[in-house]
C-alpha positions in Angstrom: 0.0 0.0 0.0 3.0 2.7 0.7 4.0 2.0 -2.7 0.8 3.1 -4.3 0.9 6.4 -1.9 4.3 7.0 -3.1 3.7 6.3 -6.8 0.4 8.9 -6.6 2.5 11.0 -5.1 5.1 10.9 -7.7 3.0 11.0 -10.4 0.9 14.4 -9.1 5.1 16.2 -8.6 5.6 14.9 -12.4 2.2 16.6 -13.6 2.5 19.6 -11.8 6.3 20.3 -13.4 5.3 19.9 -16.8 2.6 22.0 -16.1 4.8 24.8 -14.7 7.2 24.1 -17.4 4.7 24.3 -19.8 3.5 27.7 -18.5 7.1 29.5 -18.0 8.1 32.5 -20.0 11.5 32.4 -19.2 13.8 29.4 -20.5 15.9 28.3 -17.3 12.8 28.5 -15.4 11.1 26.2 -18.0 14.6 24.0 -17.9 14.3 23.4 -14.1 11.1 22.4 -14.6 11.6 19.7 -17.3 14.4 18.0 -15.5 12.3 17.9 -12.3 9.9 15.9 -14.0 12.3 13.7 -15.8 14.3 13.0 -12.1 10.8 12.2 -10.8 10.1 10.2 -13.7 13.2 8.2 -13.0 12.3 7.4 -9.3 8.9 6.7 -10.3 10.2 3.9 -12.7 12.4 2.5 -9.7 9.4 1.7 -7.4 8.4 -1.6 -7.4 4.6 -2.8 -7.5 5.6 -5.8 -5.3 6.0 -6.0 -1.6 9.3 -6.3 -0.3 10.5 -10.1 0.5 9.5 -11.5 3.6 5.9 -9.2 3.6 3.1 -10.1 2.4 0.3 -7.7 0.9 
């Protein structure tokens, strides 16, 4: 279950930067923004669906 809070998390951070990116006049501002969502995008791809050994759902 702390794997599907964390992946909802994740996944609201990653729509809010490209949103911000997406509404940013100024370049490096825009820039932050992008790799923000691509480092979130990373973690997010790291988290497993399955519960760690030796736990059960």
């Amino acid at each position: 279950m702390a794997g599907s809070g964390r992946r909802a998390f994740l996944t609201r951070r990653i729509d809010r930067c490209y949103l911000i990116a997406a509404g940013a006049r100024v370049p490096e501002k825009r820039q932050v923004h992008l790799e923000l969502a691509r480092r979130y995008r990373k973690i997010l791809g790291g988290i497993s669906d399955h519960a760690p050994s030796g736990q059960a759902r």
